[in-house]
N, C-alpha and C positions, 0 to 999 in steps of 0.2 A: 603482039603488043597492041593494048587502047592507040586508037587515033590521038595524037598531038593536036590542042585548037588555042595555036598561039593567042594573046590577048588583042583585042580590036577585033577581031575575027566573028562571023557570023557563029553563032549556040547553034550546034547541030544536035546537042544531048549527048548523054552517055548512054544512049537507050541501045545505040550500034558497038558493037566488040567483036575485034576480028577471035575465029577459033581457039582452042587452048592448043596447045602441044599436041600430040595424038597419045603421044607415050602414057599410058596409065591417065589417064584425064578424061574427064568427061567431053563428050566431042558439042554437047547442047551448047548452046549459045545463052547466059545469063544476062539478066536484065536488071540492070543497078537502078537505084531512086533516083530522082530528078535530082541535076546541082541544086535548082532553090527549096529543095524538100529538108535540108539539113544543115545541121549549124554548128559553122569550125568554134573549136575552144580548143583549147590550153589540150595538151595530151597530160598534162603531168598538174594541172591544178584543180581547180571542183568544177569545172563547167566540162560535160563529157557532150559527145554528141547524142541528141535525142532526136526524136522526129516531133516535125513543129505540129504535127498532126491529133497527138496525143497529147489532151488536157495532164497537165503537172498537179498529182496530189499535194495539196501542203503536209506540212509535219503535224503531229499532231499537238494542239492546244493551239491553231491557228485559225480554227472554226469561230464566225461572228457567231454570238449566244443570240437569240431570235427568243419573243415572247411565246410563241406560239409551239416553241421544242420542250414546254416548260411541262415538267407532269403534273395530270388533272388534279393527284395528292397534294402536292404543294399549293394549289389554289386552294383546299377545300380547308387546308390545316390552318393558311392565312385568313382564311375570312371569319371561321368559325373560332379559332385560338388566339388570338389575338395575342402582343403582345403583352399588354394590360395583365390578359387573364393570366397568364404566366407570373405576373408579376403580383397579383391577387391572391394567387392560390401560395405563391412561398410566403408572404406577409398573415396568411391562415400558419401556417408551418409554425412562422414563430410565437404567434400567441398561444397556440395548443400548447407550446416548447416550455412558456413560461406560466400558462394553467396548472400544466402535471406537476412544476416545482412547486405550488403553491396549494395544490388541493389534493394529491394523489401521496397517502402517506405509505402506503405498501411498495416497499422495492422491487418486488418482483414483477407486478403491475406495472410501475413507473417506467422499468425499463422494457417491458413487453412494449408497450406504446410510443417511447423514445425510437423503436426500435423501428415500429411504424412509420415514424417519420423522419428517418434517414432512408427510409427505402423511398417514399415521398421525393425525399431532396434527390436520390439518385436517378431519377426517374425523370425529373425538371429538367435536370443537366444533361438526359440525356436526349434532348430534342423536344420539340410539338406532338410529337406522333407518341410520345408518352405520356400527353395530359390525361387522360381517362383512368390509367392506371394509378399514377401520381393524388389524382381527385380522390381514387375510392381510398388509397388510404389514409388521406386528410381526414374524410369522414366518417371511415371505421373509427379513429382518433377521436373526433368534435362527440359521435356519438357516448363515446365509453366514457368522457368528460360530462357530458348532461347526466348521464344515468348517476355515474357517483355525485353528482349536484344534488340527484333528487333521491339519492339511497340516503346523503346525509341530513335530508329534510326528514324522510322516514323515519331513521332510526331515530328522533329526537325527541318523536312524536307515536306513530306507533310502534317504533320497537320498546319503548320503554312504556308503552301501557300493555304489550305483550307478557312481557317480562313481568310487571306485574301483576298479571292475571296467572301468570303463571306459580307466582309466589304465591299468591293467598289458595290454590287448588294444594299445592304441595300442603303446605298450614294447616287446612281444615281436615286433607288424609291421615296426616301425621295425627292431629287432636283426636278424628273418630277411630283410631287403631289402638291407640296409646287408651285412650282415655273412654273410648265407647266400649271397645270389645274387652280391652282390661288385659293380662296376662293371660285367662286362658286362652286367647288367639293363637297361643305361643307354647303352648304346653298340651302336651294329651292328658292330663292330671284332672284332678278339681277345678273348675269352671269359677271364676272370678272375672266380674262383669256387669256391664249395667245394664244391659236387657237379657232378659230370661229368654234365651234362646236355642234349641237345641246345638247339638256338637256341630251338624252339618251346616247350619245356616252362620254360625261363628265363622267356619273356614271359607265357606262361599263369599259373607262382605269381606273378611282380611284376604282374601285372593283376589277379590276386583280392587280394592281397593291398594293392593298394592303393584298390579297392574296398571290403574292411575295414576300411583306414582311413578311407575314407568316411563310415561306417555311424557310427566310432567320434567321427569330427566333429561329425558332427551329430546325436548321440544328447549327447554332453557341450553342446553349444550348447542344446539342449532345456532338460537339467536346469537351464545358469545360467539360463535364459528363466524357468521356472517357478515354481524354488526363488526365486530372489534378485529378481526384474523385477517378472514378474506375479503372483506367492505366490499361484499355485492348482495347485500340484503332487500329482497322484492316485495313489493308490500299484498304483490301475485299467492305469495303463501300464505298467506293471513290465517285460509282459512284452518291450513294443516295445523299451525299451532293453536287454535281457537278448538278446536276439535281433537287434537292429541291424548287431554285425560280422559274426555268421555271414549276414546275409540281405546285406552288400555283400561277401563271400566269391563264393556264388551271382552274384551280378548282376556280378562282377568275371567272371568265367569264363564268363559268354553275353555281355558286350559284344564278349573278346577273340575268343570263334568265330563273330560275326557279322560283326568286321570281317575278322577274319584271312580267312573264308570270302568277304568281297567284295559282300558284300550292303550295305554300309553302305558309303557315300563319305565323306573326311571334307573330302580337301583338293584336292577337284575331280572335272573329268570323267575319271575311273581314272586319277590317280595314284597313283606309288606311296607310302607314309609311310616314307620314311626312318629314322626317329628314332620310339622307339616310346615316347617319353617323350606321344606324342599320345595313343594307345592309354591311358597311366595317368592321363593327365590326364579323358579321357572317364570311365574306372571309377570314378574318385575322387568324381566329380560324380556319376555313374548311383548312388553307395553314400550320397552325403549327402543327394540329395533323389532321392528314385524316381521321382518326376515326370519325368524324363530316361529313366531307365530304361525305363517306362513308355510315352512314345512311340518311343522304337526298337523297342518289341513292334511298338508300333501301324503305324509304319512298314514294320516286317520282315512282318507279317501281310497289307500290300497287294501285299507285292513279288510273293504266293502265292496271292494274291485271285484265281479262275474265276469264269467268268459261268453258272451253274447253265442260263441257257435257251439259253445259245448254239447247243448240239447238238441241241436239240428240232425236230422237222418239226412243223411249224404245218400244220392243214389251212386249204385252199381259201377265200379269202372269201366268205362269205356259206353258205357248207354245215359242218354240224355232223359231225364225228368219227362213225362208225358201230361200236355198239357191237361187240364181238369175239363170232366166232359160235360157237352153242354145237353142242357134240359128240354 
C-alpha cells in the first residue's frame, strides 16, 4: 500500500511506492506524476484530468483570422477586380440584353447571343476569379452587335448597288442571246441571227454567255442568303460578286472547248449531242457553282495524267546502280 500523508503534513511526493504483491505483478517500483502536475475534475462531467503540461487544442472555428493567413489570390482578385468592375461588366450584360431585342431580327442569332450572356451572368455569380471568363463573353456579344450595326449600313449601300449590278449583267446577257445570236443559238437548223457568224462561234458566245449568267445567279442568290436570311453580309466579298459574271464568262468558254474538243462525254460512250441546249445547260451550272467547273479541270487533267516512272530502266535486283565514270 502508497504511504498515507495526512493533511498539514510535510509533501514527500508520490515519487516513493512501497513493492506490488509478488504474486503475478511486476516486482519494479512505478513512478507516478507529481500531485501539482494534474488537475481533479468531476469523474462524471466534462472536465477529465489532463496534464497541465500539454497546450489544449481549441475546436475548430476557434482560430483568430490574421491578415497575413489570407491567400496571395485574394489580394490580387481584390485589387485588380474591383467591385465596381463587377458591377460594370453586368450593366454591359444588360444593354447588349436590350440591343439584341432591338437590332438582331434573326432568331436563331438572337438566341445564339442571349445565350452568350447567361453564360456571362453565370460566371459573375459565380465569384471574381470568373471575371475574365465572364469579360470574353460580353465581348464575343458587343462584338457580333457592331458587326450587324455595320452589315446593316452595307447592305443599304452596297448591297443594293451589288444587286444592281448584278441586274443589268443578267439584262444585257438575256438581250445578246435572245436578240444577238437569235434562235439559231438554240437549234442545229438554219441559222437565224444577226451576226454572220459561223456554227462554232454561235455556240462558243451562247456558252459563255450563259456561263455568265451563271455566275450572275448565283452571285444574286448570295446576296438574298446574306442580306435578308442569314444578316451577316461582308462588304470582305465585294470583290466575288463584282467578278462572278466575268469568271462564268471564262468558265462558259473552257467547258464549251472541252467538250466540243471530246474530252468530256456527256450523253454516253461517243455520242453525238444533238441539241446544244446540253452544252448551256453544263456552262450555266459550271458559272453558278464552280464546284462543277472544278471537277471537269480535275477530270480533264487525268485524261493527261503520265506515269513519270514508266520509261525509267530499273537496275538488276539486288545490285546498286554504278556511279557514272569520271573523265
Amino acid at each position: 500500500m502508497p504511504e498515507y500523508i495526512p493533511d498539514g503534513a510535510p509533501d514527500k511526493g508520490l515519487s516513493a511506492v512501497e513493492p506490488l504483491p509478488p504474486e503475478g505483478q511486476p516486482q519494479a517500483e512505478v513512478a507516478l506524476p507529481p500531485v501539482g502536475s494534474v488537475v481533479r475534475g468531476d469523474a462524471f462531467g466534462s472536465t477529465v484530468l489532463t496534464p497541465q503540461s500539454l497546450p489544449v487544442e481549441p475546436e475548430l472555428g476557434e482560430f483568430p483570422s490574421h491578415p497575413e493567413d489570407r491567400s496571395p489570390a485574394e489580394d490580387v482578385l481584390r485589387e485588380f477586380v474591383p467591385d465596381q468592375a463587377l458591377l460594370a461588366l453586368w450593366e454591359r450584360i444588360e444593354r447588349a440584353k436590350k440591343r439584341i431585342d432591338e437590332e438582331v431580327n434573326n432568331t436563331r442569332t438572337a438566341g445564339l447571343l442571349l445565350d452568350q450572356l447567361k453564360f456571362a451572368r453565370n460566371e459573375i455569380l459565380g465569384g471574381k476569379a470568373n471575371y475574365e471568363e465572364a469579360e470574353r463573353h460580353v465581348n464575343e456579344v458587343e462584338y457580333r452587335l457592331a458587326f450587324y450595326q455595320r452589315m446593316s449600313v452595307w447592305s443599304r449601300s452596297l448591297g443594293a448597288f451589288l444587286f444592281t449590278y448584278e441586274v443589268v449583267w443578267g439584262a444585257a446577257l438575256l438581250a445578246f442571246v435572245l436578240l444577238g445570236l437569235g434562235v439559231g443559238a438554240f437549234t442545229s437548223g438554219p441559222r437565224a441571227q444577226l451576226f454572220n457568224l459561223p456554227n462554232d462561234y454561235i455556240y462558243l458566245l451562247a456558252t459563255m454567255s450563259w456561263g455568265a449568267l451563271g455566275g450572275v445567279i448565283g452571285a444574286m442568290l448570295a446576296l438574298v442568303k446574306h442580306i435578308a436570311w442569314e444578316q451577316n453580309f461582308d462588304r470582305q466579298h465585294s470583290l466575288w460578286y463584282l467578278a462572278s459574271p466575268i469568271m462564268g464568262i471564262a468558265i462558259g468558254a473552257v467547258v464549251f472547248l472541252i467538250i466540243r474538243a471530246g474530252l468530256l462525254s456527256i450523253t454516253g460512250s461517243g455520242e453525238a449531242i444533238n441539241s446544244p441546249l446540253v452544252i448551256y445547260l453544263l456552262a450555266c451550272l459550271a458559272g453558278y457553282q464552280q464546284n462543277i467547273f472544278t471537277r471537269l479541270v480535275k477530270q480533264l487533267l487525268q485524261a493527261f495524267r503520265l506515269d513519270d516512272g514508266a520509261d525509267r530502266a530499273a537496275p538488276a535486283s539486288g545490285a546498286a546502280p554504278e556511279p557514272p565514270a569520271r573523265g
